[in-house]
C-alpha positions as CSV (number, residue, x, y, z in Angstrom):
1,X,27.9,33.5,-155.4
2,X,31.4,32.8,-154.6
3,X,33.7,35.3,-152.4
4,X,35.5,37.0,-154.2
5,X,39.3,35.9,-154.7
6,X,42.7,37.2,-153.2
7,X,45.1,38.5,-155.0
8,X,48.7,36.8,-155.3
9,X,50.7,38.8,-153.3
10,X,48.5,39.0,-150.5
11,X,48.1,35.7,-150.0
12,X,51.6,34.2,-150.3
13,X,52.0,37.1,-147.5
14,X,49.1,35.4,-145.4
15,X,50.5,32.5,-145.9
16,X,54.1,32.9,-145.2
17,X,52.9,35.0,-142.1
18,X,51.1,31.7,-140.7
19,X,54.1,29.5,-141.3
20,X,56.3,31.8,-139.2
21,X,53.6,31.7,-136.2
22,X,54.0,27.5,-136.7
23,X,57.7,27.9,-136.7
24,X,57.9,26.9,-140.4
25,X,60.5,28.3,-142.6
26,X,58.8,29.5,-145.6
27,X,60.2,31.2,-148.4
28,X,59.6,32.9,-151.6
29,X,61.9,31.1,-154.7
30,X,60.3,33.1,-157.1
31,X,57.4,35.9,-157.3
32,X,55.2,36.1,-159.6
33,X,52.0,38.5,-161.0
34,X,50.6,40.2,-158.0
35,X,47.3,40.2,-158.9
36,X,46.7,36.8,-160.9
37,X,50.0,34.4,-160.9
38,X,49.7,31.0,-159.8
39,X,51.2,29.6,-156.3
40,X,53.3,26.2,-156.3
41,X,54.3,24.8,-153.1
42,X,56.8,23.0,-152.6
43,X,57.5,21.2,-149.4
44,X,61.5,19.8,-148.5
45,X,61.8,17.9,-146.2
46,X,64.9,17.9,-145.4
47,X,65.9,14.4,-146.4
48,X,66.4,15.0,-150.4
49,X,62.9,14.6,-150.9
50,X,60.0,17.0,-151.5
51,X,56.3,17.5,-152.6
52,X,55.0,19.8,-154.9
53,X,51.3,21.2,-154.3
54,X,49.1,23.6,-156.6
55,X,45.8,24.7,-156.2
56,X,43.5,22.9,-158.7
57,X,39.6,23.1,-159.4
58,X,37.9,20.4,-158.6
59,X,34.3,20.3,-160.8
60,X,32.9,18.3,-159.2
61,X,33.1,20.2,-155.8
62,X,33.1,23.5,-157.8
63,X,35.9,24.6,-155.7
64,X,39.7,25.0,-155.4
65,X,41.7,22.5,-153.0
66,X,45.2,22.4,-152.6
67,X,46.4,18.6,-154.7
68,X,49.6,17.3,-154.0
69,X,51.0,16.9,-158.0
70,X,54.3,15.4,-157.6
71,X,56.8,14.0,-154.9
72,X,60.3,12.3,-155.0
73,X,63.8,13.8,-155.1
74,X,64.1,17.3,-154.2
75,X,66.0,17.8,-157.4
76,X,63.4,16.6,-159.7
77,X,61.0,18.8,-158.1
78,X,63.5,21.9,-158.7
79,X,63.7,20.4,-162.3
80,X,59.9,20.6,-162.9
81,X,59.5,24.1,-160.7
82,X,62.4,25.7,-163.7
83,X,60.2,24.4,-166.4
84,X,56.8,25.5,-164.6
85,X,58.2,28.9,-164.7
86,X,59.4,29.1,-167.9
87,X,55.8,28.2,-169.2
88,X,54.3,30.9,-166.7
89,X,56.6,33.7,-165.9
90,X,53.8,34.5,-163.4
91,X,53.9,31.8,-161.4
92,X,55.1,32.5,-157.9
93,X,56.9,29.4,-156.0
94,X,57.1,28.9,-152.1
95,X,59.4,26.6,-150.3
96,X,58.2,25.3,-147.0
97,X,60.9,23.5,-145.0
98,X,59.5,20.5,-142.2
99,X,60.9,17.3,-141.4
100,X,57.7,16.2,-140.3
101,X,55.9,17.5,-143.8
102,X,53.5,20.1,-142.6
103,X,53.0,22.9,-145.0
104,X,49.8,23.9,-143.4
105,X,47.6,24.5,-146.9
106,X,45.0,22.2,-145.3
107,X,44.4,25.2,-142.5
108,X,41.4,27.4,-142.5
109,X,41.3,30.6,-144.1
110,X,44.0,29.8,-146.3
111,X,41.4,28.6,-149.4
112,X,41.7,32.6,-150.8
């Protein structure tokens, strides 16, 4: 039996909460359902270029990991993000900022 899964808000707030204590900026670009929405990640570093990261079932695991699904300009990742969210009004979309590219989804007790 799987544990049972966090809602939205909660965890973008978890989440944002353990960037701060790495000295991450974090921030919320646009909120979504609070129960149910989707989280995109999107990670600038600071040089024009970013990564984009959703959480995606893996079958064969039977579990959800965090898969990088696009990099390059930070503008083409804005690009895609505005057309995300006008096929998912729900979706909620966090910007981490880190020269270095940590964004910290690979932690524990972030897999909610």
């Amino acid at each position: 039996m799987s544990a049972p899964r966090l809602t939205a808000d909660f965890w973008v707030s978890a989440y944002l909460a353990r960037l701060r204590r790495a000295g991450l900026p974090g921030y919320v670009l646009a909120r979504g359902d609070n129960t149910a929405g989707a989280v995109m990640v999107k990670l600038a570093t600071l040089d024009g270029q970013a990564q984009l990261w959703q959480r995606l079932f893996d079958p064969i695991a039977e579990r959800r990991d965090w898969v990088r699904t696009a990099e390059g300009l930070e503008t083409d990742i804005d690009a895609r993000l505005a057309r995300e969210r006008a096929r998912d009004p729900d979706l909620w979309v966090i910007e981490v900022e880190d020269r270095a590219g940590r964004h910290l989804l690979d932690d524990s007790g972030l897999d909610g």
